[in-house]
Phi, psi and omega in degrees: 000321185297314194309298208300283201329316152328307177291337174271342178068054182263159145261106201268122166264016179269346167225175171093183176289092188354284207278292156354270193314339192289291201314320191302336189262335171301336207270254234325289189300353102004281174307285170346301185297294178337288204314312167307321178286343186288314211292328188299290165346289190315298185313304179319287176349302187298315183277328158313286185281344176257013196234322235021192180301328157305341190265329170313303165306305168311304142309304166328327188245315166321327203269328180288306181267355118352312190298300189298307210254342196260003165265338169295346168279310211287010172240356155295314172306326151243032143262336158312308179326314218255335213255295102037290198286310181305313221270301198329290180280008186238356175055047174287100170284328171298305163313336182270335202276321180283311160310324170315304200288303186294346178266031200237270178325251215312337182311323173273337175296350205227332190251329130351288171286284183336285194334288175324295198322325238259334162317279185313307218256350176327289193298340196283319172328308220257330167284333159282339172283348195053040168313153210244140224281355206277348164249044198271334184296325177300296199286196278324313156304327185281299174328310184283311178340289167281356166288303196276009165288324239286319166346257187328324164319285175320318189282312171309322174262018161281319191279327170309308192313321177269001164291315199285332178304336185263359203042033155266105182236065129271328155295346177257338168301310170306308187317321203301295170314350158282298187278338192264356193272307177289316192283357171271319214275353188275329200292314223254356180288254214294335182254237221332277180329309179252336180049047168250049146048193190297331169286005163262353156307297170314320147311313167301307167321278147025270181309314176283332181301317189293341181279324186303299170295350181267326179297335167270352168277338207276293181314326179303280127036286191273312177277358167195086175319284164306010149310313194062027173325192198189147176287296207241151194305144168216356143180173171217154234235100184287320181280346187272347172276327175295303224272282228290335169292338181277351187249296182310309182268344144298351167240046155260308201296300186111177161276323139351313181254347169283309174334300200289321181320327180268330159339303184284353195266320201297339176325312194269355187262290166338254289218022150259018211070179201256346156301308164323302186289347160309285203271018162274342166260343150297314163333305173322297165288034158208356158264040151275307194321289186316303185289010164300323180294301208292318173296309148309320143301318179278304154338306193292328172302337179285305195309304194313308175308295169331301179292318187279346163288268154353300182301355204051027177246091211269353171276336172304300186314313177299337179289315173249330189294339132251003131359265169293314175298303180329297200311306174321316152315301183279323161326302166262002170300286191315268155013293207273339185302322196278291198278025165269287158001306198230038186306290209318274182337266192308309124340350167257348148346305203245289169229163180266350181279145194262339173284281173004316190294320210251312171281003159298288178332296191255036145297312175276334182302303199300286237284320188299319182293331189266349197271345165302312186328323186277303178292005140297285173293005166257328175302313167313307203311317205270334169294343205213017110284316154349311184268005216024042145289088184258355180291316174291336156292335199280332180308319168296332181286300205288349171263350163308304198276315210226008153238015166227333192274307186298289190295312157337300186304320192293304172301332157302286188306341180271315206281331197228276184220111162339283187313336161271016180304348177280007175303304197314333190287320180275015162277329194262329170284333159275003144294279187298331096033255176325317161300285197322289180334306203278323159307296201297278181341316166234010164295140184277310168286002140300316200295279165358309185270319142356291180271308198221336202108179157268000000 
């Protein structure tokens, strides 16, 4: 069992020592996010300087309702992932090989029409944001592109959800390192080279998902054979489509609903001005860093859940479901202690303005102080989906968000001070906490499942 895994890079969470298999599973997707965030960079860059700021702008606004609508897949997606990871651990090969087949059959089912629609409704999409007209021809253009990328969105990360379910997440930093490696050198092709503006932006993007996604059917293909992958659809299964929307699409709606959520908060951080929103983006690129960790320890927390549910090895699940968040936790309190140390240096980086400084500055302090709190409760979250209980978490994210975190900032911003509105996050994550603490105690089905299973 050890040789195959290795050789296939699965990682089994039904044995060896937790937290290890955890980390181990954890450090690609880690590397991964860094990598994203490296490329996200470039790419501004790329479009700064040879496109400018309207084209800045454009991309910038283009990206939101794209966003919005490609997180209800990617949250179809782990829920295959969560489904993969059960099947894994009970070593049901028919079930899985029939869930393969069937999210293979929706990708096409689902990213073919988005791809058509996303022609048509851009602009009304875009006329409802009130895009401004000198940058309106870029965002329309840009828009539909990646609309008609959204296949290769969707297919890829439906195929990460079934690596990490299988408990392979070391194949998706290379598909990543494939796509952000192709998506420089075409950024530097077509918009530097050819000066075809946001639309060879938009083109690249495209082109690396869609290479991303056929290098992950290939890999699938070969490294787990007993998958019975496939290119192209070839059926699909009504009861494995009922399990992956009923699991999948309350955490697609969401995130969806976090999308639109942030909208509304970035509304009150604009209307503090444009310094204040200078140093809320600088800020940024050092509270990101921290949710790099978080995400990644919640994926290895889903996989764990999973499998070992599935294995029916309910003293592992007892072993770990607080374990791993406690640990996440204390990962990420130590992190934000290290860059809340060394803010200032790394933030005169990016600006020399001192009001900028200062609110960048105690921006990263509160969220860095406060963001274990969140990596505690995303780890419970993704331990109780892991088993597919997703109703009681999805009900806490959305009142996390939209009945404490919004209304809080609002109430910061009418009652006190604008510039402190970043107080909703450790209210709400500490909110989102508590609730979870409060599930693992006194829910009767985790205490059930805990002890003996369903």
């Amino acid at each position: 069992m050890e040789q195959t895994m290795k050789k296939s890079g699965k990682i089994d969470m039904t044995t060896g020592p937790i937290m290890k298999k955890v980390l181990l599973f954890a450090l690609p997707i880690i590397l991964g996010n860094v990598l994203q965030q490296m490329y996200t960079t470039v790419d501004t860059l790329v479009i700064g300087k040879f496109c400018g700021d309207t084209s800045l702008a454009a991309v910038g606004t283009s990206a939101q309702p794209v966003e919005v609508l490609l997180c209800i897949f990617l949250g179809i997606g782990s829920g295959v992932s969560i489904l993969i990871s059960q099947f894994a651990g009970a070593g049901n090969r028919e079930k899985m090989q029939k869930t393969c087949e069937t999210a293979i059959s929706f990708v096409y089912m689902c990213g073919i029409p988005l791809g058509i629609i996303g022609l048509f409704v851009t602009p009304l999409i875009l006329r409802f944001m009130s895009v401004p007209d000198d940058a309106w021809s870029a965002a329309v253009s840009y828009t539909r592109i990646i609309f008609l990328g959204s296949l290769g969105n969707i297919g890829y990360n439906m195929n990460a959800g079934i690596l990490r379910g299988l408990g392979d997440s070391r194949a998706s930093l290379w598909f990543l390192v494939v796509s952000c490696i192709v998506n420089i050198v075409l950024d530097l092709v077509f918009v530097a080279g050819f000066g075809m503006d946001v639309t060879g932006a938009a083109l690249s993007t495209s082109i690396a998902m869609y290479l991303s996604w056929l290098v992950s059917l290939l890999y699938i293909r070969k490294r787990f054979p007993d998958s019975c992958f496939t290119f192209l659809p070839k059926r699909f299964y009504r009861e494995e489509l009922k399990s992956i929307i009923g699991i999948g699409l309350p955490i697609g709606l969401n995130n969806s609903l976090y999308s639109l959520g942030h909208v509304a908060l970035q509304t009150l951080v604009n209307s503090q001005g444009s310094v204040f929103m200078a140093g809320q983006a600088v800020a940024g690129r050092i509270t990101g860093l921290s949710n790099v960790a978080i995400t990644a320890l919640s994926s290895a927390a889903t996989t764990f859940s999973g499998q070992n549910y599935g294995a029916q090895n309910y003293d592992r699940l007892r072993a770990g479901y607080i374990k791993i968040p406690v640990i996440s936790g204390l990962i990420t309190l130590a992190a934000g202690l290290a860059m809340i140390t060394v803010r200032m240096p790394i933030l005169r980086c990016f600006s020399q303005d001192e009001t900028v400084l200062m609110y960048a500055s105690r921006y990263v302090v509160i969220m860095l102080l406060s963001q274990w709190f969140y990596a505690i409760f995303n780890g419970i979250i993704c331990i109780v989906n892991g088993v597919g209980l997703i109703r009681y978490t999805t009900v806490v994210n959305i009142l996390m968000l939209w009945a404490v975190r919004i209304p809080s900032a609002y109430l910061i911003a009418t009652l006190f001070d604008g510039t402190f509105v970043m107080l909703c996050f450790p209210i709400s994550f500490s909110f989102g906490m508590i609730m979870m603490i409060a599930y693992y105690v006194f829910s009767p089905k985790w205490k059930e499942i805990i002890r003996t299973g369903l």
